[in-house]
C-alpha positions in Angstrom: 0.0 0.0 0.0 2.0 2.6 -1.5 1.5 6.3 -0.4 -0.8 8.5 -1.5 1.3 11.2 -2.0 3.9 10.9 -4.9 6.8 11.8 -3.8 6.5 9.3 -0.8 5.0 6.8 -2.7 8.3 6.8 -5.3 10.9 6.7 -2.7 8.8 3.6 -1.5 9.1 2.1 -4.8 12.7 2.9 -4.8 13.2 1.1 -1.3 11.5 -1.9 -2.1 13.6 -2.2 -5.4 16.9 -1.9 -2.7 15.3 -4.7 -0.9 14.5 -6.7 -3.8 18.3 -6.3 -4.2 19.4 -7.4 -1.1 17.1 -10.2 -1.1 19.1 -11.4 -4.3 22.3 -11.0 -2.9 20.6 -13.0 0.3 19.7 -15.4 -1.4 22.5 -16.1 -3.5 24.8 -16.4 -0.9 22.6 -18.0 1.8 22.6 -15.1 4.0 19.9 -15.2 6.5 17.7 -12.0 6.7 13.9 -11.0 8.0 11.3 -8.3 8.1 12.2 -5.9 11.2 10.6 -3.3 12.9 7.6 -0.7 11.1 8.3 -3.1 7.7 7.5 -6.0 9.0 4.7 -4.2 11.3 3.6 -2.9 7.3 3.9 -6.4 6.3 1.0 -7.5 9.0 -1.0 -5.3 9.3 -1.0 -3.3 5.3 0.4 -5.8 3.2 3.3 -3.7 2.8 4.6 -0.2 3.4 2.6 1.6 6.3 1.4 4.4 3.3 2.9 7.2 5.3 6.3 5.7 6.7 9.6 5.9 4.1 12.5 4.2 5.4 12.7 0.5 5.4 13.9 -1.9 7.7 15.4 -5.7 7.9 17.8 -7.0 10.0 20.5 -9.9 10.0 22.3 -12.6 13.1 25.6 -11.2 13.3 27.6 -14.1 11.3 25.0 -13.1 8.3 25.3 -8.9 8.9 29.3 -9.6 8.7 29.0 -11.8 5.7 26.8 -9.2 4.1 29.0 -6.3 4.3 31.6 -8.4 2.7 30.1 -9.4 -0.4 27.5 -7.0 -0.5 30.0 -4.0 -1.9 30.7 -5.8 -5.1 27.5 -8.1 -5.5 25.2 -4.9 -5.5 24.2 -3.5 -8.8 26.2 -0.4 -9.2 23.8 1.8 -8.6 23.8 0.7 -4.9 25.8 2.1 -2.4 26.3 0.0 1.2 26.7 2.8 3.7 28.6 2.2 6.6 31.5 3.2 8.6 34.2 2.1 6.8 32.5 3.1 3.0 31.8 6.5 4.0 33.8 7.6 6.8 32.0 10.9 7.3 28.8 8.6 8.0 29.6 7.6 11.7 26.3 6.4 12.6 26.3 2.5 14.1 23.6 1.3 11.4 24.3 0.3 7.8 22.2 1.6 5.0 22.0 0.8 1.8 21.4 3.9 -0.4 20.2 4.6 -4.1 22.7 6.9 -5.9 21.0 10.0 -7.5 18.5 9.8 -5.0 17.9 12.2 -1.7 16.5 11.8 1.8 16.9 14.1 4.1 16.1 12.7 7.5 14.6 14.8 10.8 17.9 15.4 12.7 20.2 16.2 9.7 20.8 19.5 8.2 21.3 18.2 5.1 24.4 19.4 4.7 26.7 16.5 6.5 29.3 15.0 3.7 28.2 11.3 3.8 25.7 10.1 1.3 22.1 10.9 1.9 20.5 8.7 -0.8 17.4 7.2 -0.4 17.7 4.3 1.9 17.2 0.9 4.1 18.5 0.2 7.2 19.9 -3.3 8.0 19.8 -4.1 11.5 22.7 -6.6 13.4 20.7 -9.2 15.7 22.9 -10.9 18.8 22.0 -13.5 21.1 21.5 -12.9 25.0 21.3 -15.7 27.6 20.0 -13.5 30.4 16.5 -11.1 29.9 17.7 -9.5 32.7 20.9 -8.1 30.9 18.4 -6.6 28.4 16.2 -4.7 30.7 19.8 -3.4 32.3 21.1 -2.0 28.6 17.5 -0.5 28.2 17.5 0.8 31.5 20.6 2.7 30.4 18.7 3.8 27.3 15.5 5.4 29.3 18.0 7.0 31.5 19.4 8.7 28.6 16.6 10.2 27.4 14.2 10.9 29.9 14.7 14.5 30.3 13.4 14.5 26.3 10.5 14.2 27.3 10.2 17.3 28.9 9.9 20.7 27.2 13.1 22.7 28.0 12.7 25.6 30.5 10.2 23.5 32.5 10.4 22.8 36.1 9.9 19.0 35.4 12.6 18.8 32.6 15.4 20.7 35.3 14.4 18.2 38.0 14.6 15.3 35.4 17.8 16.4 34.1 19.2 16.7 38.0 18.2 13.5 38.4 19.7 11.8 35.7 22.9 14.0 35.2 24.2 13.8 39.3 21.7 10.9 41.4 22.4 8.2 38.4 25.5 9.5 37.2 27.8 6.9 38.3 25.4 3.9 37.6 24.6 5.4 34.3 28.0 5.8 33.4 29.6 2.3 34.8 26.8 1.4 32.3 28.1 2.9 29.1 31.6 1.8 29.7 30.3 -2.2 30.0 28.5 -1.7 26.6 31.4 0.0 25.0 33.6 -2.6 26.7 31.1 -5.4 25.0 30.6 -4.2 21.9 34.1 -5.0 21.3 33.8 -8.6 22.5 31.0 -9.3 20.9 32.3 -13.2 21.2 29.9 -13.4 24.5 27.1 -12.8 21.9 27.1 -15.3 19.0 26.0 -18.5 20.8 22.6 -19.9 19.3 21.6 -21.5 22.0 20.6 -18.7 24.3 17.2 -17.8 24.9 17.4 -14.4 23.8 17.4 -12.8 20.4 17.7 -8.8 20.0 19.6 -5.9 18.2 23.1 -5.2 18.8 24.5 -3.6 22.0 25.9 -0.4 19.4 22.0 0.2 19.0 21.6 1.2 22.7 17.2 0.5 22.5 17.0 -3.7 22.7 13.9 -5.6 22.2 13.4 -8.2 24.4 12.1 -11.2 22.0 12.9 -15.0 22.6 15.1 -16.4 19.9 12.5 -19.2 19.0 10.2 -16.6 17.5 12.8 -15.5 15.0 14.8 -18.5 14.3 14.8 -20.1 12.0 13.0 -17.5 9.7 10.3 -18.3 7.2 9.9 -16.9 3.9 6.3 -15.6 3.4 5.1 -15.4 -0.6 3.8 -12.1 -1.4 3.7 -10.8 2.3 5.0 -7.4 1.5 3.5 -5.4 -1.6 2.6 -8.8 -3.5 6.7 -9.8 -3.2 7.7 -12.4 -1.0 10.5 -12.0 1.8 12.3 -13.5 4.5 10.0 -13.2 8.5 10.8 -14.4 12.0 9.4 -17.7 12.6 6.4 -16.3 14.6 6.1 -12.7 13.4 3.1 -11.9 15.3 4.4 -12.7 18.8 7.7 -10.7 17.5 5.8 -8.0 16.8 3.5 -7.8 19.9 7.2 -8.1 22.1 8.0 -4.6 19.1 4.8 -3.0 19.7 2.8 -4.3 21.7 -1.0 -3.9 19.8 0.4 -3.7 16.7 -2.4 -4.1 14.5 -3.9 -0.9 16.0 -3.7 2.3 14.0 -2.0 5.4 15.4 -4.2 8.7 16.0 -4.5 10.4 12.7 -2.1 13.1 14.1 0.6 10.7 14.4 0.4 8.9 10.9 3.2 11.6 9.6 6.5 11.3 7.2 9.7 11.7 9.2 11.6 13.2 6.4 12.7 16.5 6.0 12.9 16.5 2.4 13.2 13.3 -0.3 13.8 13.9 -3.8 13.9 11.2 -6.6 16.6 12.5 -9.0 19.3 14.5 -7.1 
């Protein structure tokens, strides 16, 4: 269910041809892949893109992300670019996007005038295992912490108290916090067993979903789930998306159903 307004509707189009892309390359290489996040909740509950939502989302186990971004560079068609880190070091965000050259997306948060590529993208997602739930709710605790005060309008008496609280009472636990993720993140060898219970995006990601591994893995391909194509989904994508969501299938006040872009233009 493709947008109603052009513009939106054609940088949909252009995402689903990226993902019909990386599904190739998937494919071809046995990479595993799925459905993550509003694309899958699209998937559910529109039978494809949510009409006013325009980025795209899928996400990988680690082994299969780190394969990816190996052959990915040379196995996408060439007017494909796979955004990361390393391709485009002014780009120092932790997720990898793969972009349409000639193509601009301006996202809320960006001026527009940083020096990485802004093409029209997806976002591909690195899954890890967890054994414990409660090392979850700890990382996201860290996350809620951070961002508390944003919730507050500035100059309020709420948002100084909040930002008191945060900044000098949890301090100390807050930051002993941020050093263990940075100090996992680069042992991420405590993360790749299969066999724990857990499944959820990588620590450099900071917000974690709590989801049991046995409702991704193995993934399923679904025919025609997402705008009459068929793609890669967790093994039980409802429960995954009620652990995203919660109601998932119910629709957002109209004042909410809102494009996050700044500005998109097909031919840049």
């Amino acid at each position: 269910m493709f947008s109603n307004d052009k513009t939106v509707a054609g940088a949909q189009k252009i995402m689903l041809e990226i993902l019909l892309a990386v599904h190739k390359i998937c494919e071809d290489n046995h990479i595993t892949y799925f459905l993550n996040a509003g694309t899958l909740l699209g998937a559910l509950r529109h039978g494809g893109f949510i009409p006013w939502d325009d980025d795209m989302d899928i996400a990988m186990p680690r082994k299969d992300y780190e394969r990816f971004l190996e052959i990915a560079p040379e196995a996408l068609p060439k007017d494909l670019f796979l955004q990361s880190r390393d391709t485009d070091p002014a780009y120092q965000r932790p997720t990898v996007k793969i972009r349409k050259n000639g193509t601009l997306l301006i996202e809320t948060g960006e001026t527009g005038n940083e020096k990485y590529h802004h093409g029209i993208f997806i976002d591909i997602f690195p899954y890890d295992y967890y054994k414990y739930e409660w090392f979850l709710r700890w990382m996201n605790w860290g996350s809620r912490v951070r961002d508390r005060k944003n919730r507050y309008k500035k100059g309020t008496l709420k948002r100084l108290l909040v930002t008191l609280y945060t900044n000098y009472l949890l301090a100390i636990p807050a930051e002993i916090l941020i050093q263990t993720r940075k100090y996992l993140i680069k042992h991420r060898e405590y993360f790749v067993d299969e066999k724990y219970e857990f499944m959820s995006n990588g620590l450099e990601m900071f917000r974690n979903r709590i989801t049991r591994t046995k409702d991704i893995m193995p993934v399923k391909y679904a025919e025609g789930i997402f705008e009459g194509y068929g793609f890669y989904v967790p093994r039980n994508p409802e429960k995954f998306m009620t652990d995203f969501y919660g109601d998932y299938m119910k629709l957002p006040p109209e004042n909410e159903r809102i494009t996050h872009a700044k500005l998109i233009k097909l031919e840049a």
